[in-house]
C-alpha positions, 0 to 999 in steps of 0.5 A: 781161826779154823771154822770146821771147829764151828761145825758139831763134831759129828758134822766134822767126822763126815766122809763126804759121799764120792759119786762116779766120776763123770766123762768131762772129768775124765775128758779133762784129765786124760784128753781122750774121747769115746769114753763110756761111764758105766759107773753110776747105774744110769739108764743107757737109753736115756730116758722116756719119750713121753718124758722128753715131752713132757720136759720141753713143755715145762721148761715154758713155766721155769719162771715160777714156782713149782707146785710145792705139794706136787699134786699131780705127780702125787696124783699119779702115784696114787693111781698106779699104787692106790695109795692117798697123797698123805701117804706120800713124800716126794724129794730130790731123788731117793738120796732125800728120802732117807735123809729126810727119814732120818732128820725127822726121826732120829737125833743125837744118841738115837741109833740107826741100823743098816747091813755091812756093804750097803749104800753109803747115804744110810750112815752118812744121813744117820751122822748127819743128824748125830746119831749113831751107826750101827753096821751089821755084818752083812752074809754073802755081801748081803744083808743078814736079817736076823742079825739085823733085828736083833741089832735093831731091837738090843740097841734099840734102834729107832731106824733100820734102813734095808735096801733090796736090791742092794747097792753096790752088791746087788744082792736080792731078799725075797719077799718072804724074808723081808715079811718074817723080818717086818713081822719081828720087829718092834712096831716102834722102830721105822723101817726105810725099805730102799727099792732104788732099783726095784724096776729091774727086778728080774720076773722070779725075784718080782714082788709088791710091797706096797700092800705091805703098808696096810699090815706095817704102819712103821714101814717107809717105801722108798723109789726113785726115777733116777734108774730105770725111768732114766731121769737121774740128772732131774734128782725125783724120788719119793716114798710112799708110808702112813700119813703121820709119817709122812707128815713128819717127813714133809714137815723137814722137807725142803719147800719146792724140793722137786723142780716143776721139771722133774715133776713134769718128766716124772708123771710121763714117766711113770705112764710110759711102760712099753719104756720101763720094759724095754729098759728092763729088757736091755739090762737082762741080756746085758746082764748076761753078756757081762757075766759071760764076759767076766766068767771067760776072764776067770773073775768071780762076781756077785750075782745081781739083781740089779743093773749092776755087777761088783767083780772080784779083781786083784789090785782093783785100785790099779785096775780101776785106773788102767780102765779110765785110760782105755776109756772106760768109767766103773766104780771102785768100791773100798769105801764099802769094806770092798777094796778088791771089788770093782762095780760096773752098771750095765750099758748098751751093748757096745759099751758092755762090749768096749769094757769086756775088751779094755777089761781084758787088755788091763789083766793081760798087760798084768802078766 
């Protein structure tokens, strides 16, 4: 017999989610070295020192059980976002802080609203739990709030998942913006505000919306360690919301879903902001050097605010492969509806340097 035809349907119709490709994948199939992965939005500067310690010390107590409620990272947060730790859920990276929203609230014949181009676990945690998808066609590569709300509030949706900065786009809604959206929308739909990439917000884009939480008792905060705390092998994320919320989110949860060595390199972490600055500095002027490198090759890009760029190219697939046999890792990106895009995560100078040079040898090899 064919066993697929045990699973629902809908667990059927999943595509399953494709991350980057790793450098011993590649290692493995071309047998070259040197190779920089620039396809996955990692911190180039690894992760913090403080965080290194805090791991080593850790690893002394991996025969146990971690802390199921993870009362001092938890405590952690509380203390740097004055927020209680019924406000909080933690999880195996952000990826578990919208499934867990998802399977906590919506179920089959619900409707979840997300932007056309948006990050592919929105609809793949929405189908997971069969519920219906509802894409909204996106503005400028991003999210068209008004379009959004009034999908949200005809359909009557009973999630809307916002991501700011978005990914793979990189595209930046303004503290005001979400605050209009928040304010008309039905008290009863939950919002899931996705700030993954929060931290690298450049200074005039920065915004708090933590405080938000007082004034909007359907919102869901969510965050990672995975970017710019460096810490994406680990998999901690977590989201900050109204205790009834979290309450139901946690009643879903995983137990001990966050190592006791996550939750360890997660409080050093967080207490580390010379490394959180000096990250987000490296990334501004990588930034920089990316975009100059790709306007000097004539290839329109959108503007990002993330540690990520998406670029226009033509034969993007092509290109895609060309680029793995010099060495270097980006991301295709047609699943989003974007098959003439490429992404690339900014990297150390060197490797920002190595991409721009292979980039160059692949169109001129084209003429």
């Amino acid at each position: 017999m064919n066993y697929c035809d045990l699973a629902p349907p809908y667990i059927r119709a999943i595509a399953p989610y494709q991350p980057g490709k790793p450098i011993s994948e590649l290692e493995r199939e071309l047998g070259i070295s040197g190779i920089v992965k620039l396809a996955s939005n990692e911190n180039p500067l690894g992760c913090s020192p403080l965080a290194t310690i805090a791991m080593r010390e850790a690893i002394k107590t991996v025969a146990l059980y971690p802390d199921g409620n993870g009362f001092e990272l938890k405590d952690a947060l509380r203390e740097r976002y004055g927020v209680e730790h019924a406000n909080i859920v933690l999880g195996n990276g952000s990826n578990d802080m919208l499934e867990l929203a998802a399977r906590a609230f919506l179920a089959a014949g619900d409707k979840a609203v997300y932007s056309d181009h948006a990050f592919a676990v929105y609809p793949l945690a929405t189908q997971a739990v069969g519920a219906t998808g509802i894409s909204v066609p996106a503005i400028n590569y991003g999210h068209d709030l008004k379009a959004m709300l009034k999908a949200a509030t005809e359909h009557r949706a009973k999630l809307v998942f916002v991501a700011n900065p978005n990914n793979p786009t990189g595209t930046f809604l303004k503290a005001e913006e979400l605050l209009e959206f928040l304010r008309a929308l039905p008290p009863q739909i939950l919002v899931v505000l996705d700030e993954a990439y929060n931290e690298y917000l450049p200074e005039e884009c920065r915004y708090d919306s933590v405080p938000w939480l007082r004034d909007f008792p359907n919102l869901i905060i969510s965050r990672t360690f995975s970017k710019a705390y460096g810490l994406a092998g680990l998999r901690v994320g977590y989201a900050l919301t109204r205790a009834q919320i979290a309450d139901m989110m946690n009643r879903v949860r995983q137990p001990f879903n966050v190592n006791s060595v996550a939750q360890a390199a997660a409080v050093a972490a967080l207490r580390d902001e010379d490394f959180v600055r000096r990250t987000n500095e490296l990334n501004r002027r990588g930034m920089e050097q990316i975009e100059a490198g790709l306007r000097k090759l004539g290839l329109e890009f959108i503007p990002s605010a993330g540690n990520f760029v998406s670029f226009k190219i033509t034969g993007a697939a092509r290109m895609y492969r060309r680029l793995l046999e010099l060495g270097v890792i980006v991301r295709p990106i047609a699943s989003y509806d974007m098959p003439d895009y490429l992404r690339v995560s900014i990297g150390l100078e060197s490797e920002n340097d190595k991409f721009i040079s292979a980039l160059k040898q692949a169109i001129e090899e084209e003429k």
